[in-house]
C-alpha positions as CSV (number, residue, x, y, z in Angstrom):
1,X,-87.0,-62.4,35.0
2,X,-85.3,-63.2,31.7
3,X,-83.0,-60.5,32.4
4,X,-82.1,-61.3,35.7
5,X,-81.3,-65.2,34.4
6,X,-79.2,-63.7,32.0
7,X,-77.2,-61.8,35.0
8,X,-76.5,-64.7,37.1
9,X,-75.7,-67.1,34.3
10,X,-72.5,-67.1,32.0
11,X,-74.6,-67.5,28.9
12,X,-74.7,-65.6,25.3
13,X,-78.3,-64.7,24.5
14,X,-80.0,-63.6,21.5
15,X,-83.0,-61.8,22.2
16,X,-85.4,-60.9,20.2
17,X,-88.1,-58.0,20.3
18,X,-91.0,-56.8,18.7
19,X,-90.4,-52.8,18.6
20,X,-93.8,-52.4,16.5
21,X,-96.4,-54.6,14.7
22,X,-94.4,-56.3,11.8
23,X,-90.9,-55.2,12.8
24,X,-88.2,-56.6,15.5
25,X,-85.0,-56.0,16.6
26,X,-82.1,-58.7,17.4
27,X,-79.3,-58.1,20.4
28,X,-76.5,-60.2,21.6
29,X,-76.8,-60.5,25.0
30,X,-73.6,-61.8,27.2
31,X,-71.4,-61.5,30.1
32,X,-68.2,-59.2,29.7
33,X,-66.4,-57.2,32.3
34,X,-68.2,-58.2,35.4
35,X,-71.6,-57.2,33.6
36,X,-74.2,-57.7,31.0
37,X,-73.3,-56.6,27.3
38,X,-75.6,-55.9,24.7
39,X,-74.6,-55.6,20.8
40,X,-77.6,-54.7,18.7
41,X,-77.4,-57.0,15.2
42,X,-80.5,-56.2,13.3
43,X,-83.7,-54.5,13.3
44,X,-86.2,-54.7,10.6
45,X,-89.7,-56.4,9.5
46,X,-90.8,-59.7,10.0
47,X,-90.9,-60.5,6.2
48,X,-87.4,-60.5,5.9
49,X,-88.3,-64.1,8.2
50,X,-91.0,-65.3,6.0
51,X,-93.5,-64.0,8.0
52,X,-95.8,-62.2,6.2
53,X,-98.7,-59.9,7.7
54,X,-101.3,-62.6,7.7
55,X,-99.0,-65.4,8.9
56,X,-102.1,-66.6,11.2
57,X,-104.5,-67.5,8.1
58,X,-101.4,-68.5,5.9
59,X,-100.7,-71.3,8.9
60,X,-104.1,-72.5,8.8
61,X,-104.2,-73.1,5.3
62,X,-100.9,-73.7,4.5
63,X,-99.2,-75.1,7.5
64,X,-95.4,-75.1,6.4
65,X,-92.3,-74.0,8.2
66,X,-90.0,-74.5,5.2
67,X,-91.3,-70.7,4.3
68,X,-89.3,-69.2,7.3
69,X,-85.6,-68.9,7.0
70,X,-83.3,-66.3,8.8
71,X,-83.2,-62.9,8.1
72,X,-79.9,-62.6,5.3
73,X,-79.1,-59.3,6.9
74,X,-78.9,-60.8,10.5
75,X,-76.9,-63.8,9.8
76,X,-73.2,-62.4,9.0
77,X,-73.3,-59.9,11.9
78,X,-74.9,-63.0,14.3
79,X,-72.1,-65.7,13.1
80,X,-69.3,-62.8,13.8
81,X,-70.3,-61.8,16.9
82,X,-71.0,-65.6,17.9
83,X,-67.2,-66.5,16.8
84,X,-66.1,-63.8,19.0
85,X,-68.1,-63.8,22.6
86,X,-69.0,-67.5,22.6
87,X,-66.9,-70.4,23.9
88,X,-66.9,-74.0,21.8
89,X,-69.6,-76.2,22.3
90,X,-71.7,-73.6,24.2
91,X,-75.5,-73.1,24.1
92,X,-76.8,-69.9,22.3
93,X,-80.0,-68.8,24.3
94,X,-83.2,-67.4,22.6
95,X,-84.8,-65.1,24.8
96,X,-88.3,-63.9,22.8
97,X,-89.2,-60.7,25.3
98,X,-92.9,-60.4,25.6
99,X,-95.3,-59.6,23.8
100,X,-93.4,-61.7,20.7
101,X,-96.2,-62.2,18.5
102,X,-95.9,-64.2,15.6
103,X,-92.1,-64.8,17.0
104,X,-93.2,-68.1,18.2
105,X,-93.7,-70.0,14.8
106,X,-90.0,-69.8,13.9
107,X,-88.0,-73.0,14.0
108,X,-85.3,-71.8,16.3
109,X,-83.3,-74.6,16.3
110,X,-83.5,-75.2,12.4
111,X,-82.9,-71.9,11.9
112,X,-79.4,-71.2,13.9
113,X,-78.2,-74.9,14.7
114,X,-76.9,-75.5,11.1
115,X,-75.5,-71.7,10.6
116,X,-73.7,-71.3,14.0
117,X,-72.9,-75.4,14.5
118,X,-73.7,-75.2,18.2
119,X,-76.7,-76.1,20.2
120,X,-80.4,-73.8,20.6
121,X,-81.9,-73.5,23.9
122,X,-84.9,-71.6,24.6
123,X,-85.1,-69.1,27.7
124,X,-88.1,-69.0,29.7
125,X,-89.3,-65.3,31.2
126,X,-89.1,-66.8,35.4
127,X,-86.6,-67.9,37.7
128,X,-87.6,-71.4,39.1
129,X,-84.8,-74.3,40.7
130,X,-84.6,-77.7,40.1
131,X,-87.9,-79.3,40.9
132,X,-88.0,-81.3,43.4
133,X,-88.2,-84.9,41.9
134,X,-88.3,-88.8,43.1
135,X,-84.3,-89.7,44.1
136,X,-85.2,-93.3,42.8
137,X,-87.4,-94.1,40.1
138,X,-89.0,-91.6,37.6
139,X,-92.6,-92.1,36.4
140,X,-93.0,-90.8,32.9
141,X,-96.3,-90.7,31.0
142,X,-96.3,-91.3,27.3
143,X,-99.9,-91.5,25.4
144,X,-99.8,-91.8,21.3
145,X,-102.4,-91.4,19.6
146,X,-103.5,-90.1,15.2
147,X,-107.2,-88.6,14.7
148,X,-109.2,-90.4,12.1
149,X,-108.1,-88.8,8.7
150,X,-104.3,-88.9,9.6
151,X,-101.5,-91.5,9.3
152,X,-101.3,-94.5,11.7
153,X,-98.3,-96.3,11.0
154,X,-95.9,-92.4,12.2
155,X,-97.8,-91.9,15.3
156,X,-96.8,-95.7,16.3
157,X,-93.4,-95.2,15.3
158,X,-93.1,-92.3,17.0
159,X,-94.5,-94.0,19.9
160,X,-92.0,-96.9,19.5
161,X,-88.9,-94.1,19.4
162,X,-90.3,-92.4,22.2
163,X,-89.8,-95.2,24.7
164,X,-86.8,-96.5,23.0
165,X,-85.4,-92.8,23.6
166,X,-86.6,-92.2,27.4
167,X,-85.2,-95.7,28.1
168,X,-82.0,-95.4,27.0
169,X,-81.6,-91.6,27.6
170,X,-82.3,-91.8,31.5
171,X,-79.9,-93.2,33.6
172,X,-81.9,-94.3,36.3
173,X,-84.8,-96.4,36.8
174,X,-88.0,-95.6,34.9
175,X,-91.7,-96.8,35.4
176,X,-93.5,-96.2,31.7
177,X,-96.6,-95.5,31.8
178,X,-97.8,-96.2,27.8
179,X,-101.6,-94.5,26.7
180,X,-102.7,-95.5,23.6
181,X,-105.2,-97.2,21.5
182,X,-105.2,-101.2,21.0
183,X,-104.1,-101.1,17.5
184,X,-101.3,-98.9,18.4
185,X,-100.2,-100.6,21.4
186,X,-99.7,-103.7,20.3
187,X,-96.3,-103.0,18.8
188,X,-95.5,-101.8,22.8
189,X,-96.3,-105.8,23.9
190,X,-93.2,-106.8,22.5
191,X,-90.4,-103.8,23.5
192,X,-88.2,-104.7,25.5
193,X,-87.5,-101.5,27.7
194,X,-84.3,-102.8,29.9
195,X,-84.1,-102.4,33.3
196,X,-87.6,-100.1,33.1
197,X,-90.9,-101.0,33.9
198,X,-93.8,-100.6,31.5
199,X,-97.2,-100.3,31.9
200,X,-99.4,-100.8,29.3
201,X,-102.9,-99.0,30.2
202,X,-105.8,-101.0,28.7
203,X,-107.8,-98.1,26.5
204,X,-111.2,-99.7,27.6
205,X,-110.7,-98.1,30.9
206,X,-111.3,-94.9,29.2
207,X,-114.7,-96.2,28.1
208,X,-116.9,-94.2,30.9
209,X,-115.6,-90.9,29.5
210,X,-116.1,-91.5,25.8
211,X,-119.3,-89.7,25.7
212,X,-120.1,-86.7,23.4
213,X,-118.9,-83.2,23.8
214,X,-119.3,-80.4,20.9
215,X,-118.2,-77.9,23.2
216,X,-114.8,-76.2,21.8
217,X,-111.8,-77.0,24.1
218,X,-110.0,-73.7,22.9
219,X,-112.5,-71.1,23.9
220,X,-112.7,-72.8,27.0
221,X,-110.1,-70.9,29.9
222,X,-111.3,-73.2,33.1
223,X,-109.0,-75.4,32.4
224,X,-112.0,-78.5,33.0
225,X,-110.7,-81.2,31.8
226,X,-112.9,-82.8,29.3
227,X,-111.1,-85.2,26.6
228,X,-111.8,-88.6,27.1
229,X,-107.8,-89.2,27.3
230,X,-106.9,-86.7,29.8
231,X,-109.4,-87.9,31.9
232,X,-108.1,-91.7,31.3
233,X,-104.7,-91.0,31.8
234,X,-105.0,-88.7,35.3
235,X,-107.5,-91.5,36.6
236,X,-104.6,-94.0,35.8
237,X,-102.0,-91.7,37.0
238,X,-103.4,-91.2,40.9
239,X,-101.6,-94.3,42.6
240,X,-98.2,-92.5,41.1
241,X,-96.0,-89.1,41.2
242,X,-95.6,-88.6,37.6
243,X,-92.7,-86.4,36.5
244,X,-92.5,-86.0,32.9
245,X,-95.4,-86.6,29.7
246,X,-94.8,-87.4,26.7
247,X,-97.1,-86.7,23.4
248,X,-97.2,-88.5,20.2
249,X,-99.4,-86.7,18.0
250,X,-100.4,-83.9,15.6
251,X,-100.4,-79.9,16.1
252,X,-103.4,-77.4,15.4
253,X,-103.6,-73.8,15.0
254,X,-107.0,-72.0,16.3
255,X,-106.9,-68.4,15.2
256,X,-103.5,-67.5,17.3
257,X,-103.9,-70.4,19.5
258,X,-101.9,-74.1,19.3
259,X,-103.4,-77.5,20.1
260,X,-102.6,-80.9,19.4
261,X,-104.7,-83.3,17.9
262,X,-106.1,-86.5,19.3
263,X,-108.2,-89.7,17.9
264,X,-111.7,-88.8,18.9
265,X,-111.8,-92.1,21.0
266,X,-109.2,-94.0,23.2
267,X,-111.5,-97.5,22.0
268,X,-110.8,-96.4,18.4
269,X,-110.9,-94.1,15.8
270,X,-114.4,-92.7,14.8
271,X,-116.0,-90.1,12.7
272,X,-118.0,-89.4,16.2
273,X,-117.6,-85.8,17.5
274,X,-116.3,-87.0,20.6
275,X,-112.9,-85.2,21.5
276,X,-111.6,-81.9,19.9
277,X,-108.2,-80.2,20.0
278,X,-106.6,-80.4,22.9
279,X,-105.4,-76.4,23.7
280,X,-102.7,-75.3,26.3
281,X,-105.1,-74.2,28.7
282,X,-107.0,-78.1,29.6
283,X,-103.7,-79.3,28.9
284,X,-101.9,-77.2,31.7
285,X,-104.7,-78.5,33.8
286,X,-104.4,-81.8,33.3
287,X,-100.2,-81.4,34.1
288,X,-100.6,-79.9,37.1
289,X,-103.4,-82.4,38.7
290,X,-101.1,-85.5,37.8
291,X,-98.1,-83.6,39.1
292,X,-96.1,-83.6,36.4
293,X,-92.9,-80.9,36.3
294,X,-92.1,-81.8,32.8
295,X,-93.7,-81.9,29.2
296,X,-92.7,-83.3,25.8
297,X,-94.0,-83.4,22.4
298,X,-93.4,-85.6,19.7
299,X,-94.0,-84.1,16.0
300,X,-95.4,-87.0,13.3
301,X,-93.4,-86.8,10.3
302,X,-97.3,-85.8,8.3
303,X,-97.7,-83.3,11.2
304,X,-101.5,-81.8,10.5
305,X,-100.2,-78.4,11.6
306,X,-96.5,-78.0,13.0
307,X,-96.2,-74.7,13.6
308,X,-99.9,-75.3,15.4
309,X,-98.2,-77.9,17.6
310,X,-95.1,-75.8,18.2
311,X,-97.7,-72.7,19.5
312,X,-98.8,-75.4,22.0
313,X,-95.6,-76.0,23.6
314,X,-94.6,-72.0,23.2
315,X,-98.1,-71.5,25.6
316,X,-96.9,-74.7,27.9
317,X,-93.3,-73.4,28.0
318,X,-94.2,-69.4,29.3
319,X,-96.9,-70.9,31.9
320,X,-94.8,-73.7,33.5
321,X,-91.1,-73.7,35.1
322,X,-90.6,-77.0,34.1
323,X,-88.7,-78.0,30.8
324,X,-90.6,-78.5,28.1
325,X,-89.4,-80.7,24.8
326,X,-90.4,-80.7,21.0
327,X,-89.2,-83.1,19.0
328,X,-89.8,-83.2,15.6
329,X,-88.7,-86.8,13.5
330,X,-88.6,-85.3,10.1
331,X,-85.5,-83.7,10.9
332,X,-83.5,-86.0,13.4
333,X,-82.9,-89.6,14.6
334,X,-84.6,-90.6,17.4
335,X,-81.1,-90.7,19.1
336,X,-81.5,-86.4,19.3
337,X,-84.2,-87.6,21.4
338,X,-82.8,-89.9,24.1
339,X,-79.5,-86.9,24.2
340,X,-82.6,-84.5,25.0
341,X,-84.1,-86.8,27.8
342,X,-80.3,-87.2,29.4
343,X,-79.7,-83.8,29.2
344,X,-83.1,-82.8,31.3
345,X,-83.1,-86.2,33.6
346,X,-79.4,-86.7,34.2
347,X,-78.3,-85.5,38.3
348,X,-75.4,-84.4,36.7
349,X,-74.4,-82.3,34.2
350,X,-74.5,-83.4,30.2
351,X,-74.2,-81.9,26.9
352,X,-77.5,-80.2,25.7
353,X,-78.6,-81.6,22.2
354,X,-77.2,-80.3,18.9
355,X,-80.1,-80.6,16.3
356,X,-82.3,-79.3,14.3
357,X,-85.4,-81.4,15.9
358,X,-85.1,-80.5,19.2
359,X,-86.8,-76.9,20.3
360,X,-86.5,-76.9,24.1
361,X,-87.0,-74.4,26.5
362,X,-85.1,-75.2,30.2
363,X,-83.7,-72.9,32.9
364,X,-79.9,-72.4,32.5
365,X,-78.8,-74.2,35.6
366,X,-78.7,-77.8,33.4
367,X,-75.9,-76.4,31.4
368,X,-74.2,-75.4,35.2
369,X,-70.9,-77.7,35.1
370,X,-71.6,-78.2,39.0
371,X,-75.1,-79.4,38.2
372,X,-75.6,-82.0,41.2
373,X,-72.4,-81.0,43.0
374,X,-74.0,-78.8,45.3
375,X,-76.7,-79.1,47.7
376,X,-80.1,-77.6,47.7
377,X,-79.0,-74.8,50.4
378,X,-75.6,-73.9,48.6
379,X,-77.4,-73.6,45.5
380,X,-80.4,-71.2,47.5
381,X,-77.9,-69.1,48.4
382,X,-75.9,-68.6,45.3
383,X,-79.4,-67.8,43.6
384,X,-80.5,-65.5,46.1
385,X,-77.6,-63.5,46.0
386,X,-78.4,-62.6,42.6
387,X,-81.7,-62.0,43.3
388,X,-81.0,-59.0,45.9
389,X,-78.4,-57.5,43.7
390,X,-80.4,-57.4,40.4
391,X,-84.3,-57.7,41.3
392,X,-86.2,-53.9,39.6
393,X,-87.8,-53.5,42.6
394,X,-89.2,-55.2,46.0
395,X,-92.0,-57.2,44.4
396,X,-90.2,-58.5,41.7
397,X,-87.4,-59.6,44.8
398,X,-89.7,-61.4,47.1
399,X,-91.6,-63.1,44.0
400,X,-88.3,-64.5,42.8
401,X,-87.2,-65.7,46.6
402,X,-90.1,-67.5,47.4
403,X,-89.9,-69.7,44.2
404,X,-86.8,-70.8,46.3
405,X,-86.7,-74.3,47.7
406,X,-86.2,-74.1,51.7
407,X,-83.5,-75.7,53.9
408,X,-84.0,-79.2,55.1
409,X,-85.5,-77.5,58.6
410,X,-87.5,-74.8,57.1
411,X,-88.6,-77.3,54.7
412,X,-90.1,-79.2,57.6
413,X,-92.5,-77.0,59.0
414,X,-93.5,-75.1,56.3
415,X,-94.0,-77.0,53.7
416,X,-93.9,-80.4,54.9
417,X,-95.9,-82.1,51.6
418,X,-92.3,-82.8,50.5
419,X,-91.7,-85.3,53.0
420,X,-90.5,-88.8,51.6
421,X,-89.4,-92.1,51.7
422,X,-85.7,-92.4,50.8
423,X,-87.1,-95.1,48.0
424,X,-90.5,-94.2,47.2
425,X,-92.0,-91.4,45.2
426,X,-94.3,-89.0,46.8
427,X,-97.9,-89.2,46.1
428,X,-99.6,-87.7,43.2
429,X,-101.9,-85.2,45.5
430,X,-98.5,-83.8,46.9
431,X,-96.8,-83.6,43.8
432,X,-99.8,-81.6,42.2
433,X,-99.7,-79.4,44.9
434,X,-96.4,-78.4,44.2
435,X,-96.9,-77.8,40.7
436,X,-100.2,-75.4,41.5
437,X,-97.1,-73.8,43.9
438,X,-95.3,-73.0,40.6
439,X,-98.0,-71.8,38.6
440,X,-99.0,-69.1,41.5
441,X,-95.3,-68.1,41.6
442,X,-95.3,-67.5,37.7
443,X,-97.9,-65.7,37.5
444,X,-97.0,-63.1,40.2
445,X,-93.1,-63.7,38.3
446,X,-94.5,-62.1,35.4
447,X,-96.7,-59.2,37.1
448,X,-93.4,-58.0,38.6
449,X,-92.0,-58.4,35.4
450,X,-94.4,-56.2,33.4
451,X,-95.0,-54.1,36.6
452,X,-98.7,-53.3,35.3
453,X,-100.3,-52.9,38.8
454,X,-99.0,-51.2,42.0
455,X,-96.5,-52.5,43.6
456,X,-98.6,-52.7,47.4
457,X,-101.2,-54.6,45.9
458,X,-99.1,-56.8,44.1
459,X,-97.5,-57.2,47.3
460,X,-100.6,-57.8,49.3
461,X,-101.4,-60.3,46.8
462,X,-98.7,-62.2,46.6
463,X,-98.7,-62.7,50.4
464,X,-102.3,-63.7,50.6
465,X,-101.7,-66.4,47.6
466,X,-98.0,-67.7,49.5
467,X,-100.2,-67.8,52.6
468,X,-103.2,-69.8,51.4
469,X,-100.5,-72.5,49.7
470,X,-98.6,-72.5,52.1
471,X,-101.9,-74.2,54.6
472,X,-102.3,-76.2,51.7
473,X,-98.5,-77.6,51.5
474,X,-99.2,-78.3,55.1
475,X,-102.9,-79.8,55.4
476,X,-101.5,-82.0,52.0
477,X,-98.0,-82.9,54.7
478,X,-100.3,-84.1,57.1
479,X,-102.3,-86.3,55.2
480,X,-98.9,-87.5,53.7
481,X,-97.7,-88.1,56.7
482,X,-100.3,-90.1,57.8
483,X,-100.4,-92.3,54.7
484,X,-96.8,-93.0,55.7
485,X,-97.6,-93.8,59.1
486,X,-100.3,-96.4,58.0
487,X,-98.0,-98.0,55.7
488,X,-95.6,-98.8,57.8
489,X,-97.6,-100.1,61.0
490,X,-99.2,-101.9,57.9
491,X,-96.1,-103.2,56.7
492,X,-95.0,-104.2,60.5
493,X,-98.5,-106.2,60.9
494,X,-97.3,-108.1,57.9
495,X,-93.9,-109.1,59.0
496,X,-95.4,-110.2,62.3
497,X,-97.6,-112.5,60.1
498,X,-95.2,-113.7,57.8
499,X,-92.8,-116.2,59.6
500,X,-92.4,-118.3,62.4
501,X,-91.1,-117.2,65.0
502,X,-93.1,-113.7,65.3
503,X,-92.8,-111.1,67.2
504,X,-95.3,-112.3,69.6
505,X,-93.7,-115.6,70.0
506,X,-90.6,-113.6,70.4
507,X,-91.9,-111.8,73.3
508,X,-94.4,-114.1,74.6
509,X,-92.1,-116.9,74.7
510,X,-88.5,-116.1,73.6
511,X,-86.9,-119.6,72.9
512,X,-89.6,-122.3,71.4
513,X,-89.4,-125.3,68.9
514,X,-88.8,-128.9,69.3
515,X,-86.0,-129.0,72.0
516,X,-86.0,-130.2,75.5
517,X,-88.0,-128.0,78.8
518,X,-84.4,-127.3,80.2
519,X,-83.2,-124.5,77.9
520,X,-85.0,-122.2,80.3
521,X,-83.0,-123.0,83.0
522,X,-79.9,-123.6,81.2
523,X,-80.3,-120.1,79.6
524,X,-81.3,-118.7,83.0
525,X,-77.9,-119.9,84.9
526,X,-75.5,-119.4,81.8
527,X,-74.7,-122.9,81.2
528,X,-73.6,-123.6,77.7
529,X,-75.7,-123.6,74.8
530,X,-74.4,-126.1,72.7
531,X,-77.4,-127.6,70.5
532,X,-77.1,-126.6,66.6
533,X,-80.8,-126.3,66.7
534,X,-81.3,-124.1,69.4
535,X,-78.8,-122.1,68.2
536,X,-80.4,-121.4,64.9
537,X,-83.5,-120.8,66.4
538,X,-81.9,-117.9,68.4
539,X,-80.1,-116.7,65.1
540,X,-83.7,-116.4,63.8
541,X,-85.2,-114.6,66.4
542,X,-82.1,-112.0,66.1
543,X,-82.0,-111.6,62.6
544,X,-86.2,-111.2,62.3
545,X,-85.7,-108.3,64.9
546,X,-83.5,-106.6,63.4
547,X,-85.2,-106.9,60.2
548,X,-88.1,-105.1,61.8
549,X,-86.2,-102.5,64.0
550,X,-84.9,-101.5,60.4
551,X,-88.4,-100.5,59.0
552,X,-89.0,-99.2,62.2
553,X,-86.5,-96.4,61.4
554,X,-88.4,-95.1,58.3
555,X,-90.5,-93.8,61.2
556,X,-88.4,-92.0,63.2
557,X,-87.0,-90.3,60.3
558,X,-90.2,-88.9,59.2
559,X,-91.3,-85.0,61.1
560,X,-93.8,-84.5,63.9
561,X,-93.2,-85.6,67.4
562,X,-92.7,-88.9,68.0
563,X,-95.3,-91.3,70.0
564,X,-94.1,-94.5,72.0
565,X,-97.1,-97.4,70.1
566,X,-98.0,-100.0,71.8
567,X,-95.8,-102.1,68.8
568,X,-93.1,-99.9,70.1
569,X,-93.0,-100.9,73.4
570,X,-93.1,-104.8,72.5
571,X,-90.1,-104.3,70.2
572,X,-88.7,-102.3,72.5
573,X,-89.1,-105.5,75.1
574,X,-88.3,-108.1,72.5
575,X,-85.0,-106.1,71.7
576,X,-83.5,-106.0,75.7
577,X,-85.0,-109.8,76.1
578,X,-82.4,-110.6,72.8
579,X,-79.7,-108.7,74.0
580,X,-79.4,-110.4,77.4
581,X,-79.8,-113.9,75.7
582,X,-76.6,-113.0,73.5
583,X,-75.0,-112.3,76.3
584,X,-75.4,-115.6,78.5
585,X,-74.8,-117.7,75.5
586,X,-71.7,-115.5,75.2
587,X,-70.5,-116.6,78.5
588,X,-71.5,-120.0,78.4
589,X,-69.4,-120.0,75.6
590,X,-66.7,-118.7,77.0
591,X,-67.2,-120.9,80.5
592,X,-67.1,-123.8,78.2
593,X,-63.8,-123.2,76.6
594,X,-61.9,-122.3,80.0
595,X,-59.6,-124.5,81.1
């Protein structure tokens, strides 16, 4: 699916193979001539990198990237052929074609930022579009936290710069969501996060699933959640949508496998075997139940194990569509970090980051200069036509067009869990849904990318799968729907209550309050209404009306047919009841002022 990203989009890649165990080859991948080009740079062994042939047991023991630098006999051919196919200011595009081995411990964006002066993106192997996000607010998650025998005082600051960065990077408002011990969040108490909203989740929440677990998180593949700060922050997380989370912490390596490291303990740190390494595998779990469609890291500056932390968010990259950020202090200000959050969040298009601390992998359309010009269906169908012209083969072209998003009326009977209100996020079981979505469309992405089973059974497949979400999209729709509903006949109940005079007084008995019995008739007959008080009282009744005819609407906007309520048909009264009292008082008025 790389390739075909490569096709559609106007970018320069370099792409980077494996030919054999210890050796690679690098190509120069762009557009010229109404095509794609490719200009082969370098082939040789993996020591010409730094990485030697027991890189894995090296990293455990000796976990420093300063030993990797770029191959001497790549870089003069690379910088040449970058001067002459690439525009200024343009992204170059890593592309690491599968299987890439020990590929995924190089510093990319160390590595090339400085030589080439131009900004290092990472190309994922699936086509995906923009997710479908909240139009209003953005809930981000961001949990901090240092296991027992590492520094405090970096993890904290990194925490601090986090916020600082996602606050002033987005522009749009933010609900922070902060996970982190009591020592560590006490420095939170006093940031002032702008126009966001914080949340500071107390850590003794987390107390019922402290308990002890020696099981080893990276062996497991179930994905069962079982550290005691997962499980805090997705029980914290249900009320919300979250889009994006945000790590503070230390990296691990496990044999080939990345994890990050967290205190054994949201209530403290303790010598207690209570949580290990988090690997990719609980982790993606845990993303996909609270919904999120985005995932950052934050590197401490006495990072345990970065190139362990940097395998993490490799494994988190190739299995969801979303972006996914590494930042690592020690090499930037904080400032690369709030350019990396506008880049992903902004709903239009921005600059991608220049520096050496940001590795992130994103799908090309954020560097599209029409980002957020055109509409979901415009954008459909530009994608789709590149899908039928360069898919290999069928499977590959109907797993790439059902990662699609639908039009607004497909959209509404097939996969209804998207429904909305215009100024409210969608709930958290919806969202998840959607992510689970992605994750089955990945999956067959890459079997039709590596075409290693038959084509008619990874057809049949990938029917059954679409089929089964699809009747989950729309059993999820319905129960979304029917939140909404109740909301709103809740909301209704509530302005009923709230001030005299209510909608039952309204219908019940139109015009009341402290003025004399022959209003009635004076109404009745058109005479002139005349009293400031009675007046007001009927501006009141109008304007409460209106006000809940208005919320009303959110109804009639959502899908499914619509039913007359009994509320209905009282407002419905109330309205015709108002309109012909405007009306007499308008010609009493103008009775009155004829000569």
């Amino acid at each position: 699916m790389a390739e075909l990203l490569k096709r559609e989009n106007d970018i320069v890649t370099l792409k980077m193979e494996l030919t054999r165990p210890q050796h690679a080859r690098a190509t120069l991948q762009f557009q010229g001539g109404g095509r794609l080009q490719s200009l082969p740079l370098w082939e040789g062994g993996l020591d010409e990198w730094g990485l030697a042939p027991s890189i894995a047991s090296d990293l455990r023991t000796r976990p420093d990237e300063s030993q990797f630098h770029i191959a001497p006999r790549l870089l003069p051919s690379l910088h040449s052929a970058w001067l002459q196919h690439a525009a200024p200011q343009r992204p170059l595009w890593i592309h690491l074609a599968k299987p890439y081995g020990a590929l995924r411990y190089l510093p990319w964006e160390r590595l090339l930022v400085d030589a080439l002066q131009t900004p290092v993106l990472m190309l994922p192997d699936f086509i995906f579009p923009p997710p479908r996000e909240s139009a209003t607010m953005l809930d981000i998650a961001v949990c901090a936290s240092a296991p027992l025998n590492c520094e405090h005082a970096h993890i904290r600051d990194g925490l601090v710069d986090a916020i600082q960065a996602i606050v002033s990077g987005i522009d749009r408002p933010v609900r922070l969501h902060v996970f982190a011990d009591a020592e560590m969040g006490e420095p939170v108490r006093h940031l002032s996060p702008g126009s966001a909203e914080l949340i500071l989740h107390p850590p003794a929440d987390a107390e019922r699933y402290v308990v002890e677990d020696p099981s080893s998180r990276l062996l497991d593949s179930s994905g069962t959640l079982r550290s005691p700060w997962l499980l805090w922050m997705r029980q914290a997380l249900k009320p919300y949508s979250t889009d994006a989370v945000h790590f503070v912490c230390h990296g691990h390596l496990s044999g080939a496998s990345g994890a990050m490291l967290l205190a054994q303990s949201p209530l403290g740190r303790t010598e207690n075997y209570l949580a290990g390494p988090v690997g990719a595998c609980e982790l993606t779990s845990f993303l996909t139940q609270v919904g999120a469609w985005a995932t950052a890291f934050s590197a401490s500056r006495d990072n345990h194990n970065p190139v362990g932390l940097r395998a993490l968010a490799d494994e988190i990259a190739q299995s969801l569509p979303g972006p996914m950020l590494l930042f690592n202090a020690a090499y930037d200000a904080p400032t690369a970090l709030a350019q990396s959050y506008r880049f992903i969040h902004a709903q239009s298009a921005q600059p991608p980051p220049r520096s050496r601390a940001v590795y992130l992998y994103c799908q090309p359309y954020l560097v599209s200069p029409t980002r957020g010009a055109s509409d979901d269906g415009e954008l459909s169908e530009q994608v789709r036509s590149h899908i039928e012209l360069y898919s290999r083969n069928d499977s590959q072209r109907d797993s790439a067009l059902k990662s699609l998003p639908l039009s607004a009326a497909a959209s509404a009977t097939r996969s209804p869990s998207f429904v909305q209100a215009a100024s409210k996020s969608i709930s958290a079981v919806t969202a998840a849904t959607e992510r689970l979505a992605e994750q089955v469309q990945v999956q067959y992405q890459q079997a039709m990318r590596d075409e290693v089973l038959p084509e008619a059974i990874v057809q049949r497949d990938l029917d059954t799968a679409m089929d089964t979400i699809d009747l989950l999209r729309q059993a999820v729709g319905d129960i979304e729907r029917r939140r909404i509903h109740g909301e709103i006949e809740q909301r209704l109940v509530e302005i009923e209550q709230d001030a005299p005079p209510t909608v039952e007084a309204l219908v019940e008995a139109p015009i009341e309050g402290p003025v004399d019995a022959g209003i009635e008739d004076r109404f009745a007959i058109g005479f002139g209404v005349t009293d400031s008080a009675e007046q007001a009282l009927l501006q009141a009744q109008i304007e409460r009306m209106d006000q809940i005819v208005d919320y009303r609407l959110q109804v009639e906007q959502l899908p499914g047919e619509a039913t007359e309520s009994p509320l209905d048909r009282r407002i419905r009264k109330a309205q015709l009841d108002i309109e012909q009292r405007k009306l007499q008082l308008s010609d009493s008025d103008e009775l009155e002022d004829a000569p």
